[in-house]
C-alpha positions as a Markdown table, in Angstrom:
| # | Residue | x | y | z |
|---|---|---|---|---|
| 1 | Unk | -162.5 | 157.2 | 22.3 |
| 2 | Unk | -162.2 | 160.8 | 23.9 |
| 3 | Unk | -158.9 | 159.7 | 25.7 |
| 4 | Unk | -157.6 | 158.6 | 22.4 |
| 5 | Unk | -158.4 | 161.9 | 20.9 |
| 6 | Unk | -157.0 | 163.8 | 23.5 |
| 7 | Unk | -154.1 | 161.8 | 23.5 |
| 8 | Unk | -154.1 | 160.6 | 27.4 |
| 9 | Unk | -155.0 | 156.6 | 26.5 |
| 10 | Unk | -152.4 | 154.7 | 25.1 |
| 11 | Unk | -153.2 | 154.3 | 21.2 |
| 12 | Unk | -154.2 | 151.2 | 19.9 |
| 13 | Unk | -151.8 | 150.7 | 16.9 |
| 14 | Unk | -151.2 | 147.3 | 14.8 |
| 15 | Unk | -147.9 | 146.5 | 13.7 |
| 16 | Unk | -144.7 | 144.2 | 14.9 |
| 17 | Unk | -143.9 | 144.6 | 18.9 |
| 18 | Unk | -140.0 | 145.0 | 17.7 |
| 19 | Unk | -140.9 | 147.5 | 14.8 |
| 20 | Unk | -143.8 | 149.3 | 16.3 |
| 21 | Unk | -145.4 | 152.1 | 13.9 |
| 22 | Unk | -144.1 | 155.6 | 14.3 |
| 23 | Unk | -146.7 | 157.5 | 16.4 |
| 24 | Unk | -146.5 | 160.9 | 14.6 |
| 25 | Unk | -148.0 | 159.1 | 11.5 |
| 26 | Unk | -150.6 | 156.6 | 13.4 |
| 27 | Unk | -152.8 | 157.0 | 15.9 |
| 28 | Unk | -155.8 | 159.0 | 16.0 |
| 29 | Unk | -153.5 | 162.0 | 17.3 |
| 30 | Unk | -151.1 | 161.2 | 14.4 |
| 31 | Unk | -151.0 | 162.4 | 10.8 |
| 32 | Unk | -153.6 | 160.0 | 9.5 |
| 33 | Unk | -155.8 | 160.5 | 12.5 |
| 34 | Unk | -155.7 | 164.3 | 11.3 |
| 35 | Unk | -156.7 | 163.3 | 8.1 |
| 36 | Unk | -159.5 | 161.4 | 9.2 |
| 37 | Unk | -161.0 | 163.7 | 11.1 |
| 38 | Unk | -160.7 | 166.1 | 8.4 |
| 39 | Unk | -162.6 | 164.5 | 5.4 |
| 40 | Unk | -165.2 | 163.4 | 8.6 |
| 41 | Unk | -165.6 | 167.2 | 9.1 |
| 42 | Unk | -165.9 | 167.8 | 5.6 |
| 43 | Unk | -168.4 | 165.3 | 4.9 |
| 44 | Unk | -170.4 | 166.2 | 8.1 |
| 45 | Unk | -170.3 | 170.0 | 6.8 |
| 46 | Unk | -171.8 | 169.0 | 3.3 |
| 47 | Unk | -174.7 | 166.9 | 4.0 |
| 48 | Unk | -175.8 | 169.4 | 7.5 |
| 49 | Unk | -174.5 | 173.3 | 6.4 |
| 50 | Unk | -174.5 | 175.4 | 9.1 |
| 51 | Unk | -178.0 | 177.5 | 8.9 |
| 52 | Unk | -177.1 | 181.4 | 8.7 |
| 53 | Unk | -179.2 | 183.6 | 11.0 |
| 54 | Unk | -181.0 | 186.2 | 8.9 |
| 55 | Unk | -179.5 | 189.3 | 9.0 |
| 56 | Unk | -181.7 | 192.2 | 9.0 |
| 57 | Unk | -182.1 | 195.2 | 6.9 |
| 58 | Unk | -181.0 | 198.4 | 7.2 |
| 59 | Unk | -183.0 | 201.3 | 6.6 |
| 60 | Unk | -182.6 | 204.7 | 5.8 |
């Protein structure tokens, strides 16, 4: 899976040997891989928010 995100393995992609799918659009490096990966991030972010360190209070 890493060499598919990196883009070093060769994609696994369905579709007609003599009309293959464009690779800019499939593929986990291609347009809906970005997408993917996107709303996966998103929905990772909303159920485990990053925890803020406290930040301390300045006196004067």
């Amino acid at each position: 899976m890493l060499l598919l995100v990196a883009g070093l393995g060769p994609p696994m992609l369905l579709g007609s040997a003599a009309e293959p799918p464009n690779l800019i659009v499939a593929g986990a490096t291609g347009l809906l891989g970005w997408v993917l990966m996107a709303v996966l991030a998103l929905f990772v972010m909303r159920q485990w928010p990053v925890a803020r360190a406290p930040q301390p209070v300045a006196t004067a």
